[in-house]
C-alpha positions in Angstrom: 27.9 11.2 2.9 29.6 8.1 3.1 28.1 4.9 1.8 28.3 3.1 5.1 26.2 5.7 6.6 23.7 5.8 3.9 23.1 2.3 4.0 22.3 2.6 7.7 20.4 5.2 7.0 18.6 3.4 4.9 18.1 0.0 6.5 17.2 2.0 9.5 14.0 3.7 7.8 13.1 0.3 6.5 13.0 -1.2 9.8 11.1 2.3 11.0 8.4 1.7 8.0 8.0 -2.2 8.5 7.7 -1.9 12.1 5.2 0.8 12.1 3.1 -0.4 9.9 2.8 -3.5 11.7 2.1 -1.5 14.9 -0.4 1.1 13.7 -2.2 -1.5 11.3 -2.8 -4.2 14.9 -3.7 -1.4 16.8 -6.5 0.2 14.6 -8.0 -2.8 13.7 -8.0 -4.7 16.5 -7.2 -2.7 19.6 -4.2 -5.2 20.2 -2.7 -2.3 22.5 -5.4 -2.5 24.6 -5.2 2.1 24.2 -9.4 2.1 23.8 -11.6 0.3 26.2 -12.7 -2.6 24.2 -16.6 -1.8 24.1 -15.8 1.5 23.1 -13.6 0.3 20.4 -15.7 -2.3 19.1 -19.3 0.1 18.4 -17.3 3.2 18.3 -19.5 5.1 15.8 -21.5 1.9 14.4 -24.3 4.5 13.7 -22.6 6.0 10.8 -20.4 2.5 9.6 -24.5 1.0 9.7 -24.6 3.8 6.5 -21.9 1.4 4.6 -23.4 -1.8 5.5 -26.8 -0.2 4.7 -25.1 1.1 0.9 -23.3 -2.5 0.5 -26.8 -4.4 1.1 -29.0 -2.1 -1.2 -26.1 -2.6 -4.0 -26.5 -6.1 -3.8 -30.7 -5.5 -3.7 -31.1 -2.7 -6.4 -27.6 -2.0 -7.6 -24.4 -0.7 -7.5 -26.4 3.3 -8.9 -29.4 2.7 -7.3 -30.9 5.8 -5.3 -27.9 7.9 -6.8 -25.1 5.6 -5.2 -25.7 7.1 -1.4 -25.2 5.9 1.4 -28.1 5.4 3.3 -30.4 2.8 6.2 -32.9 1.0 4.9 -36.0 0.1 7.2 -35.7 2.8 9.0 -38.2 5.6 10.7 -36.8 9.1 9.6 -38.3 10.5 13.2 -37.2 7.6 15.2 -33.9 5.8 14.2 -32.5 4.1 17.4 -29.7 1.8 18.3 -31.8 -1.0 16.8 -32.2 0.1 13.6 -28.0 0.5 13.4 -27.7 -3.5 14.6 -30.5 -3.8 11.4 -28.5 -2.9 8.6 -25.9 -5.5 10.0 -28.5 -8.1 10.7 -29.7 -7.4 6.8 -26.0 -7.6 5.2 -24.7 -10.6 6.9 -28.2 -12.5 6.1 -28.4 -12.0 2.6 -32.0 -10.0 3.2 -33.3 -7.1 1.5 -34.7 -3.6 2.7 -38.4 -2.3 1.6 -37.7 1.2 2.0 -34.2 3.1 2.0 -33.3 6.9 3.5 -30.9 8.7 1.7 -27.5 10.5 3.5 -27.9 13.3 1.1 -24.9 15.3 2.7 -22.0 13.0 1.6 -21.1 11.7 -1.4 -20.7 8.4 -0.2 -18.2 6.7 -2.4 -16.4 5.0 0.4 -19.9 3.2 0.3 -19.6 2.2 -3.2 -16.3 1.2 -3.1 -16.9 -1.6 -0.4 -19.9 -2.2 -2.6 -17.8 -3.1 -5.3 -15.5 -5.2 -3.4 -18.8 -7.1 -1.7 -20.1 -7.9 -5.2 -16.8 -9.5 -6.2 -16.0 -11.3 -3.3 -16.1 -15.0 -2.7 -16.3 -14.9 0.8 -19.3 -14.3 3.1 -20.4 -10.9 4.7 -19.3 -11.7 7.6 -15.3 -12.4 6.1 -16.2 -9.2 4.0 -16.6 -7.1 6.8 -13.9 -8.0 8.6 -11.7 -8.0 5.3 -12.9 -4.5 4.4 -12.0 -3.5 8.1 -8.6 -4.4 7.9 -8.4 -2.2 4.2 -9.0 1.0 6.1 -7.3 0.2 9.0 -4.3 -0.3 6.7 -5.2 2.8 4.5 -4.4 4.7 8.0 -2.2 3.1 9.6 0.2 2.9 6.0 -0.9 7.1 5.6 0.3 7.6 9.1 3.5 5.4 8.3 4.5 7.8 5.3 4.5 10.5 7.7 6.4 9.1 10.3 9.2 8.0 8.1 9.0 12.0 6.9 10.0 12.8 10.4 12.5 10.2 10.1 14.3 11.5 6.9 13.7 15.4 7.5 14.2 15.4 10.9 15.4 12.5 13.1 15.0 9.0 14.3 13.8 10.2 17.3 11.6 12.3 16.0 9.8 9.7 14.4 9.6 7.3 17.4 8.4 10.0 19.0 5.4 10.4 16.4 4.8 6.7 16.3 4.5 6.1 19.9 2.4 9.2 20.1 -0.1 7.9 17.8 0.2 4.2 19.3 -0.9 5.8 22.6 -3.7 7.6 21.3 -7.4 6.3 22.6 -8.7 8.3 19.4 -6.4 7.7 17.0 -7.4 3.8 17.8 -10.7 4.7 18.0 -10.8 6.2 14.0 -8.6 3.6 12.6 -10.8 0.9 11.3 -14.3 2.6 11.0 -15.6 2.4 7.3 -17.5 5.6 7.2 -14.5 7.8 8.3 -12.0 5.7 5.9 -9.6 8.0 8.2 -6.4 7.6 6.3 -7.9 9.8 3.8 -7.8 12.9 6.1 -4.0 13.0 5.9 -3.5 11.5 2.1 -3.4 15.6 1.0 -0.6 16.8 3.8 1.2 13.2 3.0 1.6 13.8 -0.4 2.7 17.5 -0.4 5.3 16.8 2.1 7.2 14.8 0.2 6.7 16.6 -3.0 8.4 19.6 -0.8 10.8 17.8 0.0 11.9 16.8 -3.3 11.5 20.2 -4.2 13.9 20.8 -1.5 16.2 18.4 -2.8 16.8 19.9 -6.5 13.2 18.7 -8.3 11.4 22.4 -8.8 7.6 22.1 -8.3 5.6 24.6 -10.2 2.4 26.3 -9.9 0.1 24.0 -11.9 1.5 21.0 -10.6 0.5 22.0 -6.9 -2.6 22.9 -7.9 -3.2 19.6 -9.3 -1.6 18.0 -6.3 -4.2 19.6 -4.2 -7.1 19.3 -6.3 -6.7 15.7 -6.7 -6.3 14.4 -3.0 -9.1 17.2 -1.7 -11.5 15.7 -3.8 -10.6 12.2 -2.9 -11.1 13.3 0.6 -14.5 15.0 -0.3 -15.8 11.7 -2.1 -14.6 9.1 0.5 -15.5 10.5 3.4 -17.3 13.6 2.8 -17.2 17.1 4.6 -16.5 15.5 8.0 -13.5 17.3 9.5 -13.1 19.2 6.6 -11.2 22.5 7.8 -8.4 20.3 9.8 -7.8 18.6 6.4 -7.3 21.9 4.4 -5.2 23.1 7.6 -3.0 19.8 7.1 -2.8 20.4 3.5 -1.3 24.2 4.4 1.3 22.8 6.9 4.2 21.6 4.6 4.2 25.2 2.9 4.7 26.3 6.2 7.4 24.1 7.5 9.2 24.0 3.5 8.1 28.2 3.4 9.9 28.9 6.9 12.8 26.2 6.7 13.8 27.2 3.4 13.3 30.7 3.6 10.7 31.7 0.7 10.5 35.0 -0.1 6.9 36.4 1.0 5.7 36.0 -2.6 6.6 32.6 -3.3 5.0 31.9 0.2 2.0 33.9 -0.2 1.0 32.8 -3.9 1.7 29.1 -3.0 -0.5 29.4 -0.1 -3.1 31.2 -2.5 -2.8 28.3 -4.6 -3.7 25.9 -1.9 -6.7 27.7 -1.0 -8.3 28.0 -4.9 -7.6 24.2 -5.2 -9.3 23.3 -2.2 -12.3 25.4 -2.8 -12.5 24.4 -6.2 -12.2 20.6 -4.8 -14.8 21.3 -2.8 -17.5 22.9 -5.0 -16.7 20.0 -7.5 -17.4 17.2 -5.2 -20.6 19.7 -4.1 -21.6 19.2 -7.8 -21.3 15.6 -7.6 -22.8 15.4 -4.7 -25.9 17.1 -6.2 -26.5 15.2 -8.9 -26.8 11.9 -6.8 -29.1 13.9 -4.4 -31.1 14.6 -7.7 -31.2 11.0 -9.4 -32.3 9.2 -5.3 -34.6 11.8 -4.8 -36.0 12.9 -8.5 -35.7 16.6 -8.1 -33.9 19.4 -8.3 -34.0 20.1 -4.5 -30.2 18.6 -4.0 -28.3 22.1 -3.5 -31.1 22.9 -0.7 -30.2 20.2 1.4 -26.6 21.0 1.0 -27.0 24.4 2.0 -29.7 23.5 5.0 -26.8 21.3 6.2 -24.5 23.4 6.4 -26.5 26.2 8.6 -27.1 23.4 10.6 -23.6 22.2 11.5 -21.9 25.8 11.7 -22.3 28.5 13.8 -26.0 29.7 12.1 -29.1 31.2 13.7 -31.3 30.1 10.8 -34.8 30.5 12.1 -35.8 27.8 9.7 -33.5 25.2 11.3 -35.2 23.3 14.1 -35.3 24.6 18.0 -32.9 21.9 19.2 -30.0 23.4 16.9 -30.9 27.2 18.7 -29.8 25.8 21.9 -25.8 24.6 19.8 -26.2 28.3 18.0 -26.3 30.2 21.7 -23.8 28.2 23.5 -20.7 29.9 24.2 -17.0 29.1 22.2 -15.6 28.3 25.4 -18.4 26.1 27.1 -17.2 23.9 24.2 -13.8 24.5 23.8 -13.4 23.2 27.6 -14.8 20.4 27.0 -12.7 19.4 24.2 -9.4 20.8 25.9 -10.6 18.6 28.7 -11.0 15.4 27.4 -7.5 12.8 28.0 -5.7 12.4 25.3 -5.3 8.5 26.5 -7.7 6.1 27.6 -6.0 5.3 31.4 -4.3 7.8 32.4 -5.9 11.1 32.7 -3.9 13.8 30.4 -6.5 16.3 28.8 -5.2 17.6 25.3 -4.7 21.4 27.4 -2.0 19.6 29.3 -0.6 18.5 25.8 -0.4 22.1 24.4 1.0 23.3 27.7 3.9 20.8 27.0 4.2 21.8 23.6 4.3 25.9 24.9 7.0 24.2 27.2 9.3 22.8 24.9 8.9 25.4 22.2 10.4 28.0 24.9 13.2 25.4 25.8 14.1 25.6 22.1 14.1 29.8 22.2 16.5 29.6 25.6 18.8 27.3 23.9 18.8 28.9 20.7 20.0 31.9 22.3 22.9 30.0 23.6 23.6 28.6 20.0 23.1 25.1 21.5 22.5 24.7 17.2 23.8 25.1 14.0 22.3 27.8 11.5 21.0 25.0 9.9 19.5 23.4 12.9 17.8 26.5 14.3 16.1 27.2 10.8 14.5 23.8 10.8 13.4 24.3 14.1 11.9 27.7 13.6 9.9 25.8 11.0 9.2 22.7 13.1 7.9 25.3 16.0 6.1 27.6 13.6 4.4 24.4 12.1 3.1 23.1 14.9 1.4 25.7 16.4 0.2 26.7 13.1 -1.4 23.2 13.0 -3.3 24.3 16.1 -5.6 26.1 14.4 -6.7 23.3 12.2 -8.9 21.7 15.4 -9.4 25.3 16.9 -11.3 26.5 13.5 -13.2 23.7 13.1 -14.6 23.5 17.1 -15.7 27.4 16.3 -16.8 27.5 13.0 -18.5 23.9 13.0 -19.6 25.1 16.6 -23.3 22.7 16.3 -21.6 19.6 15.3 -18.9 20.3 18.2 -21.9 21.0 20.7 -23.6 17.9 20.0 -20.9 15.5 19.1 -18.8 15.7 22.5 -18.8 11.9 22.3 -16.4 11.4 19.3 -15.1 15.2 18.1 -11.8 14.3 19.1 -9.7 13.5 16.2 -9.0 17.1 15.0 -6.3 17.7 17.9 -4.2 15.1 15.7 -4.9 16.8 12.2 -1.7 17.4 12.6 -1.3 19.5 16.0 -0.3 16.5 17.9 1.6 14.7 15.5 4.0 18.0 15.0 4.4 18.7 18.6 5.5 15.3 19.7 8.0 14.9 16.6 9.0 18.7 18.1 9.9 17.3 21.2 11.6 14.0 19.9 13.7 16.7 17.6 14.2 18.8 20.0 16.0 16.2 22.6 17.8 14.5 19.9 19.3 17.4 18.4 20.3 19.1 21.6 22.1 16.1 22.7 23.9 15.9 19.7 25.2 19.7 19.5 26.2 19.1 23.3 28.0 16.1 22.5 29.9 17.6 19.6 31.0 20.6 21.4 32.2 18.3 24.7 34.2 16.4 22.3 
């Protein structure tokens, strides 16, 4: 490739990242795009964020390992929290008070909580600066995460590709809606696909990766996910964390054992991840509560946000547990993709069916290259492989789905979404461009 065109290249994906960035960080953190109605945006999920304010103001009361380092309310009735008890741990942090009593979250490790802790005690400004400061870290955590993986798009597959992605996410009511909270930390979710895409791709490029060093790869950044923001959307993130062995497995043409052992590998690291970050997790149940009762909760949890018929759960949860799959599934497939216009996400996917046939009709009349055509097998076969990321969780995590219709939406973007609009972008671009060539 000549120079010339590799320093377009180049300058091209610097303008991409820089202007990006800039987007996705204004829109997350302050709904500058105006893509979330701006009450909405401004208490979306303030009952969980009231978890980190509540962790940050019993640091600065009892310490930065006090009640195991959990995140937590303080003041609080365990039988009656309400919206004002949420507005109280706010009211607490940003007047320098203290709690007299403090209710453990003992089914997340929390340390999204401790970090801002940390940062609170160091900081010279006041809570109030803090907050907003510590805001506009996670919004930049995803809107930088979800930078990284446009500019992917734009080096693997296409400038329009990536604007296609990047607009896509811009236009998202929930995308905007996740960007800044600091329970979610959302840029976390994709940190594990982020990172194996573009170890693939140097793979791809003549750097080998082995065995152990994908394991590690996985290990690490699941675990990181696990600590920062807990178990939340978990199966989307393992299902992002499969995709680039799927797109690298089918574009590159691995043989069925390199494919299958790589994906093996993927699944032992996670589940090892996992059960370390449960072990974690148990010990600071043990040291809040001062017992050995930790793994209980963990495992009474989890009946209670899957698909369980525990007799020993509550009565409320038997009415989630007999609900059909599709009673919820419609109302998730339902819901609009952007705030003021009404697209639901079914009308999405029905694009996305739309397009990938398109692809099939032109590939039959070799309207690509071999080399083409192999990278959009992979592109298609990714993207509706990333569809069962959000379908898995809705069904397996069928309570939390049931009673969480409010705010359940993100997993549609883990990365379904994101793969199917850089599809379409590719698709377009690279049709023009074979039609062009063969006109000339």
């Amino acid at each position: 490739m000549p120079n010339s065109i590799k320093v377009q290249l180049k300058t091209g994906q610097m303008v991409l990242f820089v202007l990006a960035l800039s987007l996705l960080f204004l829109g997350f953190y302050r709904n500058q795009w105006q893509m979330a109605r701006p009450k909405k945006f401004s208490v979306f999920q303030k009952d969980v964020e009231s978890y980190v304010i509540g962790r940050m103001v019993l640091t600065r009361q009892s310490g930065i390992f006090s009640k195991g380092g959990l995140l937590g309310w303080g003041d609080v009735n365990p039988n009656d929290v309400n919206e004002s008890d949420y507005q109280h741990q706010y009211d607490t942090y940003f007047d320098g008070l203290s709690f007299e009593s403090y209710l453990t979250k003992e089914s997340h490790p929390g340390f999204q909580g401790l970090f801002f802790s940390i940062l609170d005690q160091l900081s010279p400004f006041t809570p109030s600066s803090n907050l907003r400061l510590f805001r506009m870290l996670a919004a930049s955590l995803f809107a930088l995460t979800l930078t990284g993986l446009i500019t992917w798009f734009y080096e693997e597959l296409g400038a329009l590709s990536a604007i296609f992605v990047l607009v896509s996410t811009l236009v998202s009511q929930w995308m905007t809606l996740f960007g800044r909270n600091l329970f979610f930390v959302s840029g976390f979710f994709y940190l594990p696909m982020l990172v194996l895409l573009f170890r693939l791709q140097k793979e791809k490029n003549g750097r080998p990766l082995s065995y152990h060093q994908l394991f590690c790869l996985v290990f690490a950044f699941i675990v990181l996910k696990c600590l920062f923001n807990g178990y939340d959307f978990i199966l989307p993130t393992l299902g992002m964390a499969a995709s680039p062995i799927v797109f690298y497995g089918v574009q590159n043409g691995w043989g069925l054992k390199k494919f299958s052992t790589r994906l093996l590998i993927i699944v032992i690291a996670s589940l090892g991840a996992i059960l370390v970050s449960l072990v974690i997790l148990s010990i600071q149940v043990m040291f809040a509560s001062g017992n050995l009762e930790g793994l209980n909760y963990i495992i009474e949890t989890i009946n209670r946000r899957t698909f369980s018929n525990d007799p020993s759960l509550p009565a409320v949860y038997e009415t989630a547990a007999n609900a059909s799959y599709w009673s919820i599934l419609r109302i998730y497939l339902s819901e609009s993709y952007f705030d003021r216009y009404m697209v639901p996400y079914y009308a999405i996917i029905i694009l996305f069916a739309i397009v990938s046939v398109v692809y099939f009709i032109l590939h039959k009349k070799k309207y690509a290259t071999a080399g083409q055509s192999s990278q959009r097998i992979a592109l298609i076969i990714t993207t509706w492989f990333s569809l069962l990321s959000p379908l898995s969780w809705y069904i397996i995590f069928k309570s939390v789905a049931y009673f969480h219709t409010h705010m359940n939406y993100l997993p549609w973007h883990m990365p379904f979404t994101l793969f199917g609009f850089g599809m379409c972008g590719h698709m377009i671009e690279t049709t023009f461009a074979r039609l062009r060539d063969q006109h000339n």
